[in-house]
C-alpha positions in Angstrom: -15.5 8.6 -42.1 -18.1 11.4 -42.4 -17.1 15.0 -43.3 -18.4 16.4 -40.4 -15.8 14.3 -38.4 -12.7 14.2 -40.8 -13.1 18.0 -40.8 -14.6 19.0 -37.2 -11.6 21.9 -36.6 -12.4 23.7 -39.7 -16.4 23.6 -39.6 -15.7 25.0 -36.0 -13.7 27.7 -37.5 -15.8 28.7 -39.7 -18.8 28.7 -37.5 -16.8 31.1 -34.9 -16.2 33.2 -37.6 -19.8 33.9 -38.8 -20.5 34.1 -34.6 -17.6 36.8 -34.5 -18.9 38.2 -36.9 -22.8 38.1 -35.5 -21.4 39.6 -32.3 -19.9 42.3 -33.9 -23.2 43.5 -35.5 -25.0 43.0 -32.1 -22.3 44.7 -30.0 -22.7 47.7 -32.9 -26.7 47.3 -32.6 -26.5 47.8 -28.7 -23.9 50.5 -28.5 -25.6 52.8 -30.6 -29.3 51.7 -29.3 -29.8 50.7 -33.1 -28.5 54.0 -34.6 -25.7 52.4 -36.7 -23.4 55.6 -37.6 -22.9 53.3 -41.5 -21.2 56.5 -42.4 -17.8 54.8 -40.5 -18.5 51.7 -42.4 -15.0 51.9 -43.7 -13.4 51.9 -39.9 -15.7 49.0 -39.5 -14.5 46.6 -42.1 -11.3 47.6 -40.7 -12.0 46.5 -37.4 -14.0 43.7 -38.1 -11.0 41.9 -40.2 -8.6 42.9 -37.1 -11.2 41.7 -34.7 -12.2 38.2 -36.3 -8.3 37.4 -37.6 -6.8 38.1 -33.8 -9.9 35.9 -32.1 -9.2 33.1 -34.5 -5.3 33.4 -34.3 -5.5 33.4 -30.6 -8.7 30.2 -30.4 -6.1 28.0 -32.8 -3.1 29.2 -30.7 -5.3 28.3 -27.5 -6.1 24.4 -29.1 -9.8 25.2 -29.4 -10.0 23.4 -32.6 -8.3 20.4 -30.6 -10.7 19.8 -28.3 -12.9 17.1 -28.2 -15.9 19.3 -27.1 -18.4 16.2 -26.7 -16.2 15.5 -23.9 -15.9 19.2 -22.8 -16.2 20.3 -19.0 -15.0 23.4 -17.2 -11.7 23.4 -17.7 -12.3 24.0 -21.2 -15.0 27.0 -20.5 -12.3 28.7 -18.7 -10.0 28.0 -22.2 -12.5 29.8 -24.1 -12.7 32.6 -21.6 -8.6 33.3 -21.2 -8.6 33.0 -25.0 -11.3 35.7 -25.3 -9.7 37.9 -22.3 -6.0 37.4 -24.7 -7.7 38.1 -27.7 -9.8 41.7 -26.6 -7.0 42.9 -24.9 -4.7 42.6 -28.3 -7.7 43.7 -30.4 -7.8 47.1 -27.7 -4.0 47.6 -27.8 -3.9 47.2 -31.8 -6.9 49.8 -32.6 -5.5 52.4 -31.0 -2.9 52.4 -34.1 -4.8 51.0 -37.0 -8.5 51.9 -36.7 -9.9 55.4 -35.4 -13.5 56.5 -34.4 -14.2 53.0 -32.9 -15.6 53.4 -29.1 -14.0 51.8 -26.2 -17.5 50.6 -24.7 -18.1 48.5 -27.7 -14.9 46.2 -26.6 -16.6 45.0 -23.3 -20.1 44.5 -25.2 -17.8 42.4 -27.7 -16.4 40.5 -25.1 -19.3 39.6 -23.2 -21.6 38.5 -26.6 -18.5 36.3 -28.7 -17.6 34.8 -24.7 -21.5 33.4 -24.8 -21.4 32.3 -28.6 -18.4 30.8 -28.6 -19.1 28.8 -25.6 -22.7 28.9 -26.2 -21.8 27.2 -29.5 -20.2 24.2 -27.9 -22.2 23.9 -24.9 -25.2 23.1 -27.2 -22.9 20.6 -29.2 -21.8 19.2 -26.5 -25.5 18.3 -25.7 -26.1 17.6 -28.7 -23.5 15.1 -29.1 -24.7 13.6 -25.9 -28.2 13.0 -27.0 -26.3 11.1 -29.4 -24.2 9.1 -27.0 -25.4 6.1 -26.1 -23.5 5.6 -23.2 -25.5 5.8 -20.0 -24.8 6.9 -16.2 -21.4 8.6 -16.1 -19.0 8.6 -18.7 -15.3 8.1 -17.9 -13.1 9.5 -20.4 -10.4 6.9 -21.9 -7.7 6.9 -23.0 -6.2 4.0 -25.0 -2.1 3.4 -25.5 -1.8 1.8 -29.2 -3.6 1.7 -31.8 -2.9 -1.7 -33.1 -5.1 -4.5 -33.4 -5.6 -4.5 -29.7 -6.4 -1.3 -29.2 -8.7 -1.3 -31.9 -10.6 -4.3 -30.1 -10.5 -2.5 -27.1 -12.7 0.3 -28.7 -14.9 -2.5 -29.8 -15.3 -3.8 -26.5 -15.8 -0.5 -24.6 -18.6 0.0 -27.8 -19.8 -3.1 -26.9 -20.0 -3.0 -22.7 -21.5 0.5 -22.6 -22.5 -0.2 -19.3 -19.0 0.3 -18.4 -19.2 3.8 -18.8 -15.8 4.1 -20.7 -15.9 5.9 -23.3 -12.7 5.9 -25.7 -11.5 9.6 -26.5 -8.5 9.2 -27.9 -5.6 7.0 -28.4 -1.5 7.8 -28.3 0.6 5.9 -30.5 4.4 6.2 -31.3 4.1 5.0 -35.1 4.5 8.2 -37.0 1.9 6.7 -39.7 -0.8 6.9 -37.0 -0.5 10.3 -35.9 -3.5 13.0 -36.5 -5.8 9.9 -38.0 -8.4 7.7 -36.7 -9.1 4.1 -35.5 -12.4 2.9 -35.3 -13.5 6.3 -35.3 -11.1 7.6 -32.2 -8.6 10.2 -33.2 -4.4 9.4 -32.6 -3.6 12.8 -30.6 -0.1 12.3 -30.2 2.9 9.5 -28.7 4.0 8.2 -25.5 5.5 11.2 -24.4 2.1 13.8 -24.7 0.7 11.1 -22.3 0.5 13.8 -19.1 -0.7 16.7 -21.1 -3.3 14.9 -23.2 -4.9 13.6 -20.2 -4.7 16.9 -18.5 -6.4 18.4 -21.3 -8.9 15.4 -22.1 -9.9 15.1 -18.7 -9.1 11.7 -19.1 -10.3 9.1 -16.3 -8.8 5.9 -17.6 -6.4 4.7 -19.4 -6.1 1.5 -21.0 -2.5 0.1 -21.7 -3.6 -2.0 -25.4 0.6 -3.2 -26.0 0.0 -6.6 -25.4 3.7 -7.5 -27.7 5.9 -4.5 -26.7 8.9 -5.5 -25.3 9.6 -5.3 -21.3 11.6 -1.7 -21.5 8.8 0.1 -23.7 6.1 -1.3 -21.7 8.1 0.1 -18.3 9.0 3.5 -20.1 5.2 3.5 -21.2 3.7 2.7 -17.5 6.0 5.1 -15.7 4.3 8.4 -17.8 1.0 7.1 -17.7 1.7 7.0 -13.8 2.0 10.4 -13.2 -0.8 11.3 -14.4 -4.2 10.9 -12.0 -5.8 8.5 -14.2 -7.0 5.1 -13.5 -4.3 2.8 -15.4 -5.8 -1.1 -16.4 -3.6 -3.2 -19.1 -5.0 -5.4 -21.6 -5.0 -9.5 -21.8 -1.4 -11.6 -22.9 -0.8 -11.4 -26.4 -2.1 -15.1 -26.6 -5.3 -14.5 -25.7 -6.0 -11.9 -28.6 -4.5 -14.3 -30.8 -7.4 -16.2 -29.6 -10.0 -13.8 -30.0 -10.7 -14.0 -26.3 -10.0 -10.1 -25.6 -12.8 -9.4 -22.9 -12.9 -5.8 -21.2 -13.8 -7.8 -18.1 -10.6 -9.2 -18.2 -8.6 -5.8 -18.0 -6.5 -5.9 -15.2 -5.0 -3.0 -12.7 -1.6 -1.8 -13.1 0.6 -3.4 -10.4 3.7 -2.4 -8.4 5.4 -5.5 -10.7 4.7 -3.7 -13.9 6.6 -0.2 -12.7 9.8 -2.3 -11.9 11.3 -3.9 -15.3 11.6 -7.0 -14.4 12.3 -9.6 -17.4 10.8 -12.8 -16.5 13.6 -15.6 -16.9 13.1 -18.0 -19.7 13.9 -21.4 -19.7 13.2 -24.3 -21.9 10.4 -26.3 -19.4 11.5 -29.3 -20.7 14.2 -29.8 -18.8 12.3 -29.3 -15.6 9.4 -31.4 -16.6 12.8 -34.7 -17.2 13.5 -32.8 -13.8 10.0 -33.8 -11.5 7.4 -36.0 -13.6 7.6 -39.0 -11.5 10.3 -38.1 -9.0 9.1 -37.9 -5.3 9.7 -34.0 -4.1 10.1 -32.4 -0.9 9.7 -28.8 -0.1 10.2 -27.7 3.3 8.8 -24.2 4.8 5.6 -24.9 2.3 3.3 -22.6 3.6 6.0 -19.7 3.1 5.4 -17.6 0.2 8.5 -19.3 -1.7 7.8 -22.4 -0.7 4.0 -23.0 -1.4 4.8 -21.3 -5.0 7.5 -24.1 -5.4 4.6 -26.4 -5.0 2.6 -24.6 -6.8 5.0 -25.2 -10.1 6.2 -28.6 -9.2 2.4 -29.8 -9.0 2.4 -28.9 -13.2 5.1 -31.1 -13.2 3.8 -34.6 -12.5 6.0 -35.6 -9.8 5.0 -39.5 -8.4 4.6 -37.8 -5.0 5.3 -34.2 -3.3 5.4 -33.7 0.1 5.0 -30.3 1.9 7.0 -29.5 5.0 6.1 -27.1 7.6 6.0 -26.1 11.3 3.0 -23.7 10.5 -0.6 -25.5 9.9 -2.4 -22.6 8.6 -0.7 -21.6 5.7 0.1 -24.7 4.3 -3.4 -26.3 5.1 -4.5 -23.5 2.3 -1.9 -24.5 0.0 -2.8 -28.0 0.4 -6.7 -26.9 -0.7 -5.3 -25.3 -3.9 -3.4 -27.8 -5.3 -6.3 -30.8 -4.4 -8.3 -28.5 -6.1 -6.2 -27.6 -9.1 -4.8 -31.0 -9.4 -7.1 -33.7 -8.4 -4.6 -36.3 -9.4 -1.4 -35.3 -7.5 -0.4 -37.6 -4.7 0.1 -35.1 -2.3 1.0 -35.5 1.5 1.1 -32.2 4.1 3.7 -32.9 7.2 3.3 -30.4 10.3 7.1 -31.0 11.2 10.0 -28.6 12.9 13.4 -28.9 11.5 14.7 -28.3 14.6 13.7 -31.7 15.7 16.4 -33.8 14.7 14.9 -37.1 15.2 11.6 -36.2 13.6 13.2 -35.3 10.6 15.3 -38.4 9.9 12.2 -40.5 10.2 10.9 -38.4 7.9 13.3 -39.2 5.4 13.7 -42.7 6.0 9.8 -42.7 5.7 9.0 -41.0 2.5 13.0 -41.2 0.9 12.3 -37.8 -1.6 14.3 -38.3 -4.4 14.6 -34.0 -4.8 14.2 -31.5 -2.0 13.8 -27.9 -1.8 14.8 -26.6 1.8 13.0 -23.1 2.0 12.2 -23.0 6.0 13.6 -20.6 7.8 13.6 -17.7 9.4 14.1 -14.8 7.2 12.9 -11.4 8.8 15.5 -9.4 9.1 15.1 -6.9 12.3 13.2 -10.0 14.3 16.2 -12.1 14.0 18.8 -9.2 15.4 16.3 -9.3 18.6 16.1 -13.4 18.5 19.8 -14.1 17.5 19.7 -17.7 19.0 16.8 -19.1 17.6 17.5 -17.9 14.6 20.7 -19.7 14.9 19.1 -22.8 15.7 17.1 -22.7 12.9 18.6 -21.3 10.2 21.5 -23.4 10.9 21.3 -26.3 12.7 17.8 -26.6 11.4 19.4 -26.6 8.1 21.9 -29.2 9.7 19.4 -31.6 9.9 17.6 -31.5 7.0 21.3 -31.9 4.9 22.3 -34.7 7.3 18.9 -36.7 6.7 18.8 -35.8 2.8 22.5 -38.0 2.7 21.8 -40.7 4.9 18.2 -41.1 3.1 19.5 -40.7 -0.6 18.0 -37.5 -1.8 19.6 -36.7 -5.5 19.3 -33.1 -5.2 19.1 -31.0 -2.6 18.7 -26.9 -3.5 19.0 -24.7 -0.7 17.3 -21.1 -0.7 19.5 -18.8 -0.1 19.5 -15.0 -0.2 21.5 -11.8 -1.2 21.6 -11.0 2.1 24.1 -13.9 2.8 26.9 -11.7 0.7 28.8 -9.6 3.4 26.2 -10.2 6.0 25.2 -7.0 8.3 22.3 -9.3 10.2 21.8 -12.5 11.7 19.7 -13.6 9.4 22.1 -12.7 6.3 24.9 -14.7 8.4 23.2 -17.5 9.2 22.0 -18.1 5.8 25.8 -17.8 4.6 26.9 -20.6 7.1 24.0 -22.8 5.2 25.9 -21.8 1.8 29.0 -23.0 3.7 27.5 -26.3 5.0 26.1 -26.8 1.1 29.4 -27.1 -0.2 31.6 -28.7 2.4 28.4 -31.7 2.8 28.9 -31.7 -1.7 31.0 -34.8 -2.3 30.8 -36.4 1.1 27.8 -38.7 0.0 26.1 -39.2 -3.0 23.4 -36.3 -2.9 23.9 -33.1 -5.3 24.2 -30.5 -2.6 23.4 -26.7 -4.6 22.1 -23.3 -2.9 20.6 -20.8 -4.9 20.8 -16.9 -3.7 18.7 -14.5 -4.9 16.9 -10.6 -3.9 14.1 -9.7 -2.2 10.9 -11.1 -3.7 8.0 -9.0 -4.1 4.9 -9.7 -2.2 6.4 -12.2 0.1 5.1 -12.5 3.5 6.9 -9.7 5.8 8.4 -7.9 3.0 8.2 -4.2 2.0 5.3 -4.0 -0.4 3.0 -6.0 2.1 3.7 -3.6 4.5 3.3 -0.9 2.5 -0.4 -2.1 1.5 -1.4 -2.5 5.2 -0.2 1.2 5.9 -1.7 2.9 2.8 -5.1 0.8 3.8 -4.9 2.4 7.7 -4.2 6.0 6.0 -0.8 5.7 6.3 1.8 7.0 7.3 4.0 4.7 4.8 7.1 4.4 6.5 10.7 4.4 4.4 14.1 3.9 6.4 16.1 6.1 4.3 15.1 8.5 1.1 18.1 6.7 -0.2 17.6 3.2 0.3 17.5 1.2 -2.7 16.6 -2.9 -3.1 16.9 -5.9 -6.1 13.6 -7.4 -6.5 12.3 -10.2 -8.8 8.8 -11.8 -8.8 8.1 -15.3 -6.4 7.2 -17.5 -9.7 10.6 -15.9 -11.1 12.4 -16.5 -7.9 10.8 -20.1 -7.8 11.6 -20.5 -11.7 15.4 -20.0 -10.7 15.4 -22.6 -8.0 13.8 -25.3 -10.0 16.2 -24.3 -12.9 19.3 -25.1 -10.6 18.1 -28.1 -9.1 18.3 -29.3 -12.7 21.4 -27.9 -14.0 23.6 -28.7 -10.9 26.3 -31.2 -10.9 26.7 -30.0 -6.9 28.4 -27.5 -4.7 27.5 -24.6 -7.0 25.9 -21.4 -5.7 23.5 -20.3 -8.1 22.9 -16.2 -8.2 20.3 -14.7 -10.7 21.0 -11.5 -12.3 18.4 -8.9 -10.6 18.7 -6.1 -13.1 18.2 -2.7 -11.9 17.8 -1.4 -8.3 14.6 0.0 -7.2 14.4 2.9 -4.9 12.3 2.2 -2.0 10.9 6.0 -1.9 9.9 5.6 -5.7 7.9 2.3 -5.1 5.9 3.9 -1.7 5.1 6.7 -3.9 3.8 4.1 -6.8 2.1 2.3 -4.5 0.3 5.6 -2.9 -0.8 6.0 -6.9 -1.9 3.1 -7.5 -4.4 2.9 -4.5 -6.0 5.8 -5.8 -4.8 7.9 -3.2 -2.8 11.3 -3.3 0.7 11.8 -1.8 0.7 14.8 0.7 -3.1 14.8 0.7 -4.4 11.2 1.3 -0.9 9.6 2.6 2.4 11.2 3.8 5.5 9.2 4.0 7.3 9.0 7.3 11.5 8.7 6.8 11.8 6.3 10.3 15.8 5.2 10.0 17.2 2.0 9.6 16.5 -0.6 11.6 19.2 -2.9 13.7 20.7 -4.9 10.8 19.8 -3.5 7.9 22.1 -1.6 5.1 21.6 1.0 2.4 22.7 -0.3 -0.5 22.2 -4.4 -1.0 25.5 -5.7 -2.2 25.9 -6.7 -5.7 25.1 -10.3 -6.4 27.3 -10.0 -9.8 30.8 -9.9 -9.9 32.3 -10.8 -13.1 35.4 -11.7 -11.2 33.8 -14.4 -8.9 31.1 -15.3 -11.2 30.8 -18.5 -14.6 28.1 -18.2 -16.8 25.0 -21.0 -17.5 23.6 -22.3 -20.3 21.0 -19.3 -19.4 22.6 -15.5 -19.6 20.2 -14.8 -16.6 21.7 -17.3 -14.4 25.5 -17.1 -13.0 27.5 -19.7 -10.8 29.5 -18.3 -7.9 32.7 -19.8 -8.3 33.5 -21.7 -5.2 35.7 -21.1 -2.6 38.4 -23.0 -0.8 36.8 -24.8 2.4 38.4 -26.7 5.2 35.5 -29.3 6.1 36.8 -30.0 9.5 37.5 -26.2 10.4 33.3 -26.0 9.5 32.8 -28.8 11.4 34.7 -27.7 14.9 33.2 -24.5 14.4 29.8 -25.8 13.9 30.4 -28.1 17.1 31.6 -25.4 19.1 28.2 -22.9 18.1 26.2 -25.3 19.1 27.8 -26.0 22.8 27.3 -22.5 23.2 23.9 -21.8 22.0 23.1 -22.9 25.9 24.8 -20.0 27.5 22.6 -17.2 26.4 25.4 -14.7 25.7 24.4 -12.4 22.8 28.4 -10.7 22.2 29.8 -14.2 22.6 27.0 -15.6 20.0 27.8 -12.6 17.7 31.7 -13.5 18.2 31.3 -17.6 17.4 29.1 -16.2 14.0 32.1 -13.7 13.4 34.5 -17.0 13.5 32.5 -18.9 10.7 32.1 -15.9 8.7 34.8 -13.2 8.6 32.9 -11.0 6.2 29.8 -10.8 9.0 30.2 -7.3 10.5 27.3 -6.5 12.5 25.0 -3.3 12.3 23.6 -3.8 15.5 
């Protein structure tokens, strides 16, 4: 490193001494129209030496010496003028006791002359510095987090893709070692926590998260300051990739909603799965949903002999069926437009294609639609359901994992109901033949299709409002490959009957993630996008129940992964009930409906 650079602060210092000292001499020159009374030249000294040791007490007191003035804009003019306004005002009040015969007109001359050397001074560095830069067009100040081996590549890169316009001004590192030296060049200003301020007085524009190891928590912790500031936040490549050597700044990616939430992505040895598929024929119904098509999506990897995708909806699954042709040429893959609802249809599906593993994700699963379409969510959810059980048994399907949901624990909706009774048909139909019957309940999955976060896009995208039910309302949420992950993990660990339940972690408050959202759009809360408090809707509570109780719960092989421990069932009871929904399901009577569902499930109370 150059002198110039390993001691910029001081070489400042001592040229705003010698230009304190120059404006002195001037400010003496002008007063006294070149007359210099030299007889005072005792009061002088005096007052120069006050003058010059206040100024440079208050400039380092002010961060002057901190700034990175190649990167200065007006903020930092106004600095320099406050400093100077301090400064004079102190230097006034202080003569008055210590130095006599000095005029008060020579204070605002003072002021004016050190104001435009001082700033003058690094205005024409700052030019001069730019002539320098070879960055072209306009220059966004960055800001990199670490200053490890990635973040040191990072600098390279920006270096390297000048066209970019990123230009790295500092980095923040928590290692102690690293503090107040340089990497590559770029100074370490400070740790995790002088995040805000740093960019405040920066004027950073970006800020490039270069952790690619850091554990889940710091990485969160890390995210969450960077996120209040109003920089533009972008995250380096996996870890494996700079182990690689394939770091490319193209590759940076934007902060997403999933990387403010602290969600620890379930690990599981893939073996397992891969004894689980490879050459098994799989089913997965509801396909085109957003659970279902990422089930075939990791299944594909898998090598099953054949998987066949389910679903009433064309659209969405004809798109799934394009992705997986194209990203797996050699699956033997089959796409069936089929209702579960249809009884017949489905057994001659079964007897057709005989799955050896199916994964029953169709259903209907939005919440406040149900509660105004009770019965055909009923004759979905459930007797769809029905039918796909019944025809997995009589066809010889090993394994058959229901999706479930955490909305099936003390159910407040139709949907949450309904999707218990499956739980309850899972385990009484376990046993009966030889398939392994399994359901596995889980959160609300982010980004699925008709869930919070979608909506929440759509809103910010019209201008908003974003609409939140409650300030209070809080939610579990885990990723769709994690959610997907889970279910293909209890289709092979389960013996049958169980009810697999994954632990969510934390709770998220809904108002938080609108207002992360807002930020990450680029937009400003209050100014760009308000947020509308609207109520709950018909069916919907609060607080989601918790999904862990140690009382109720046996661990797995995987401390992630719980099994509900079951509970005593009476098949016949299920079955009269069942038998007796159904005969009703003509009459059209919403309060008897509600009553029947009541019956099944004791713990259902209604929030309708």
């Amino acid at each position: 490193m150059s002198f110039v650079k390993k001691h910029k602060g001081f070489l400042f210092m001592l040229s705003d001494f010698i230009l304190l000292a120059l404006s002195f001499l001037l400010g003496l020159y002008f007063r006294f129209n070149g007359n210099i009374p030299w007889e005072l030249n005792k009061e002088w000294f005096r007052f120069i030496v006050l003058f010059i040791g206040i100024k440079l007490i208050i400039y380092y007191l002010a961060q002057l010496y901190h700034i990175l003035w190649k990167f200065a804009g007006m903020r930092d003019l106004w600095r320099i003028i406050i400093a100077n306004v301090a400064a004079s005002v102190l230097v006034f009040g202080l003569n008055r006791f210590l130095v006599t015969g000095i005029p008060r007109s020579i204070f605002s001359i003072i002021f004016i002359l050190d104001t435009l050397f001082i700033g003058g001074s690094r205005l024409l560095f700052r030019t001069i510095s730019g002539a320098k830069n070879p960055f072209s067009g306009p220059i966004r100040r960055t800001m990199i987090i670490g200053a490890g081996e990635a973040g040191n590549m990072v600098v390279e890169e920006l270096r390297r893709h000048q066209s970019l316009g990123m230009y790295p001004v500092l980095f923040v590192d928590d290692d102690p070692t690293k503090q107040h030296k340089t990497v590559n060049g770029v100074p370490v200003l400070g740790n995790r926590y002088d995040i805000p301020h740093l960019v405040e007085q920066y004027d950073i524009k970006q800020i490039i998260y270069a952790l690619p190891s850091a554990k889940n928590e710091e990485r969160l912790a890390i995210l969450k300051l960077a996120n209040q500031t109003k920089a533009k936040i972008q995250l380096v490549p996996g870890l494996y990739e700079l182990i690689d050597g394939k770091v490319d700044i193209n590759n940076l990616r934007e902060v997403e909603v999933e990387d403010l939430l602290g969600r620890n992505t379930v690990e599981f040895d893939n073996r397992y799965l891969k004894d689980f598929i490879e050459n098994k024929v799989v089913m997965v119904t509801g396909a085109g949903g957003s659970i279902g098509s990422e089930l075939a999506r990791q299944i594909a990897k898998y090598r099953p002999k054949q998987l066949i995708l389910l679903d009433i909806y064309e659209n969405n699954v004809y798109d799934v069926q394009i992705e997986l042709t194209r990203r797996h040429p050699e699956l033997n893959l089959k796409v069936l437009i089929e209702s579960i609802r249809d009884e017949k249809r489905i057994d001659r599906v079964m007897n057709r294609y005989r799955p050896e593993i199916l994964f029953h994700a169709a259903a209907h699963k939005h919440v406040p639609l149900m509660e105004d379409n009770p019965f055909s969510a009923v004759l979905n959810n459930v007797f769809g359901t029905r039918n796909v059980i019944d025809a997995a048994g009589k066809y010889g399907v090993k394994k058959f994992v229901q999706i479930s949901t955490d909305k099936a624990v003390n159910p407040t909706n139709v949907m949450g109901c309904t999707k218990r009774i499956c739980e309850k048909m899972i385990q009484s139909a376990n046993g009966k033949m030889e398939t392994d019957y399994v359901a596995v309940r889980f959160g609300n999955v982010l980004g699925s299709n008709g869930s919070v976060i979608p909506l929440f896009k759509k809103q910010i995208a019209q201008g908003g409002p974003v609409t939140v039910t409650d300030e209070r309302i809080i939610r579990y949420f885990m990723t769709i490959p994690e959610a997907c992950q889970l279910v293909l993990i209890a289709g092979s660990m389960a013996k049958g009957g169980e009810i697999f339940v994954l632990d969510m972690g934390e709770p998220v408050k809904i108002m938080e993630l609108a207002k992360n959202l807002i930020k990450l759009s680029g937009k400003e809360l209050g100014k760009d996008i308000e947020i509308k408090i609207v109520g709950l809707r018909p069916g919907e509570k609060l607080y989601e129940e918790i999904l862990l109780d140690k009382e109720t719960m046996e661990e797995t092989m995987n401390n992630k992964i719980f099994v509900e421990k079951p509970e005593v069932l009476h098949g016949e009871v299920l079955e009269n009930q069942l038998k007796s929904l159904k005969e009703f399901l003509s009459q059209e009577d919403e309060e008897i409906l509600i009553q029947k569902l009541r019956e099944i499930v004791p713990e259902y109370h209604p929030n309708r």
